[in-house]
C-alpha positions as CSV (number, residue, x, y, z in Angstrom):
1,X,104.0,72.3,96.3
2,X,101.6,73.2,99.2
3,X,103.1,71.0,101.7
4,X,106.6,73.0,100.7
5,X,104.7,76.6,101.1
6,X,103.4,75.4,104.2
7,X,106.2,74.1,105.7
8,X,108.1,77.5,104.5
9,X,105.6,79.2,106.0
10,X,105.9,77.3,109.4
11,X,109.2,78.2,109.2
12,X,109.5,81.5,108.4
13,X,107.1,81.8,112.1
14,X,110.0,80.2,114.1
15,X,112.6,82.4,112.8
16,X,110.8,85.9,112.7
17,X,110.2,85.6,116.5
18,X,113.6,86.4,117.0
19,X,115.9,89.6,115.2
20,X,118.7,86.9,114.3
21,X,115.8,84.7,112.6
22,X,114.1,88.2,111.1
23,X,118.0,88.8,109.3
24,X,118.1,85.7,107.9
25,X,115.0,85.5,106.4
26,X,115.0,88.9,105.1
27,X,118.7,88.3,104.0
28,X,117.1,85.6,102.0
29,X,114.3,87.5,100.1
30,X,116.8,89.9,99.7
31,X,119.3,87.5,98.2
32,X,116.5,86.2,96.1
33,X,115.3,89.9,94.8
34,X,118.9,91.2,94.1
35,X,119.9,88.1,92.2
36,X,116.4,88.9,90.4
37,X,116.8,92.6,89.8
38,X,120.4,91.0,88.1
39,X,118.4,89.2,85.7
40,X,115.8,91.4,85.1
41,X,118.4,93.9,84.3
42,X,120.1,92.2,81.9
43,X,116.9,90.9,80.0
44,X,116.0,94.8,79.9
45,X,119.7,95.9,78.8
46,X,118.9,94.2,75.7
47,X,116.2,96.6,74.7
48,X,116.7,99.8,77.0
49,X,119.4,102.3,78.0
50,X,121.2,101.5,81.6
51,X,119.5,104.0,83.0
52,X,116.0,102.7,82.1
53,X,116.9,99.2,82.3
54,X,117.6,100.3,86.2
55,X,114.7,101.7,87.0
56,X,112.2,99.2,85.8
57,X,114.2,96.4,87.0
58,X,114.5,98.2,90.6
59,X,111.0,99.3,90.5
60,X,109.9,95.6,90.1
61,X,112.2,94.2,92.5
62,X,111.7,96.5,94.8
63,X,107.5,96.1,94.9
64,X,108.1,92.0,94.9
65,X,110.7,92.4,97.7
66,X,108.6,95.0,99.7
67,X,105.5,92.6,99.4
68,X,107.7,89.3,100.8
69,X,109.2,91.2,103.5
70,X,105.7,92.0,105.0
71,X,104.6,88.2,104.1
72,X,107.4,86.3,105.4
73,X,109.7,88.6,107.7
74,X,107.6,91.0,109.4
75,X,104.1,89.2,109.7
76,X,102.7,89.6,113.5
77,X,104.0,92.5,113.9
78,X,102.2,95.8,113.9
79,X,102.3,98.0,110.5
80,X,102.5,101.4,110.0
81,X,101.2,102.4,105.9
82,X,102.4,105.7,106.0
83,X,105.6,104.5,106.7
84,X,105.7,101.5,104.9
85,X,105.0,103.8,101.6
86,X,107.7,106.1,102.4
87,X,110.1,103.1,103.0
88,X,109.6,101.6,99.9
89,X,109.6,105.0,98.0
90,X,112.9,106.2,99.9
91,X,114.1,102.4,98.8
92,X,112.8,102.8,95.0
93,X,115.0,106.0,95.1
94,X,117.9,104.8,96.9
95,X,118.8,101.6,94.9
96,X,117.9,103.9,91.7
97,X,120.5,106.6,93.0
98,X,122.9,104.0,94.1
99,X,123.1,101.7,91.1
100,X,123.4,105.1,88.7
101,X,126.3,105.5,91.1
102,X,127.7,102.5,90.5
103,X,127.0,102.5,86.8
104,X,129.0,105.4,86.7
105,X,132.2,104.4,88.8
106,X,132.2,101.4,86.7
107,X,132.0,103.2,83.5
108,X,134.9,105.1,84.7
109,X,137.0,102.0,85.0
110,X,135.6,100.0,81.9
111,X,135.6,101.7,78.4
112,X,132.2,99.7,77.4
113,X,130.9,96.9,80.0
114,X,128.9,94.5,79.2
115,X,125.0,94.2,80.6
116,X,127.0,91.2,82.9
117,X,129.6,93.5,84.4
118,X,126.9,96.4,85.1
119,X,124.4,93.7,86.6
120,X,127.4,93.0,88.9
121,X,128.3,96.6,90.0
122,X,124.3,97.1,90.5
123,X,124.3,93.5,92.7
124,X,127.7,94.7,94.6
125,X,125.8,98.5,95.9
126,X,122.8,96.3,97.2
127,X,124.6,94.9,99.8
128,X,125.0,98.3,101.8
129,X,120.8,99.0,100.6
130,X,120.2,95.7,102.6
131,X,121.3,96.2,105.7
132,X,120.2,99.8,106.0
133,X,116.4,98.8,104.7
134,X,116.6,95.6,107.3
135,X,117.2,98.3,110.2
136,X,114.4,100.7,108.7
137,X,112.1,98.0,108.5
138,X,112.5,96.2,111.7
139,X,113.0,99.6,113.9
140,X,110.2,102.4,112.1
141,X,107.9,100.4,109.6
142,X,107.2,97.2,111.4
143,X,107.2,97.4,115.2
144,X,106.6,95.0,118.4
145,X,102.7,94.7,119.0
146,X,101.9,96.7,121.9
147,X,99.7,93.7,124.1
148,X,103.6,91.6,123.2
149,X,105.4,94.4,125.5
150,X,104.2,94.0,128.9
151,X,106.4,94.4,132.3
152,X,107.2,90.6,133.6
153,X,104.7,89.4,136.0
154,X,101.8,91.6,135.4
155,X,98.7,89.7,134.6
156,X,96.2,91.8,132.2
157,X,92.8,93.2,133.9
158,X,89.7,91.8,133.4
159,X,86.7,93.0,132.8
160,X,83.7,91.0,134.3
161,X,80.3,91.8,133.0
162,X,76.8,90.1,134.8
């Protein structure tokens, strides 16, 4: 198991020094936290209201996908706490807002859906959450490190001390 962590890790370096890389790999952990929110959902349908079972599930899957993202997408790169804290408040409230929505529209086309078919409206509405948190992420929370942004050709000063 730690040769496949650091391998993943390894990895996850190549591809995150490049925006193409940084989408795949947070279309990944995204994949992998949608597909969990899904379950978790349905587990928590069981015992809770839709509306309940939403929130908790989001709330988790939104902390566990906020905490990969800075591991494995965005690690290198300069972080910004006040913003990451109001990104991943203005997510919590989005994908809670948004999957009430879709709740709601499917509720209007199915008399009584199953945990199943709300779990897929919820998974269907995080698709257009994705790509707008990927953008937020890369462009406002997470930016270039300031030393990695230098003209071409221009050597850094030195300061010599005797």
């Amino acid at each position: 198991m730690g040769g496949l962590t650091r391998r993943l890790a390894e990895l996850s370096g190549e591809l995150r020094g490049h925006v193409v890389g940084q989408a795949a790999l947070f279309t990944g952990i995204g994949a992998a936290t949608t597909l969990g929110n899904a379950a978790l959902y349905v587990l928590l349908r069981g015992t809770f209201s839709a509306g309940f079972a939403n929130v908790l599930s989001v709330l988790i899957t939104t902390i566990a996908s906020t905490l990969a993202h800075r591991r494995w997408v965005f690690a290198g790169r300069d972080e910004h706490p006040m913003r990451m804290h109001l990104q991943t408040l203005a997510t919590f409230g989005f994908y809670c807002a948004s999957n009430q929505v879709a709740l709601w529209m499917l509720g209007l086309a199915v008399t009584d859906p199953s945990s199943t078919a709300e779990a897929t409206a919820v998974t269907a509405m995080a698709l257009l959450g994705g790509t707008t948190r990927f953008l937020a992420m890369r462009l406002w929370v997470f930016t270039r490190r300031r030393s990695a942004v230098r003209a071409p050709g221009r050597a850094e000063a030195r300061v010599v001390t005797r």
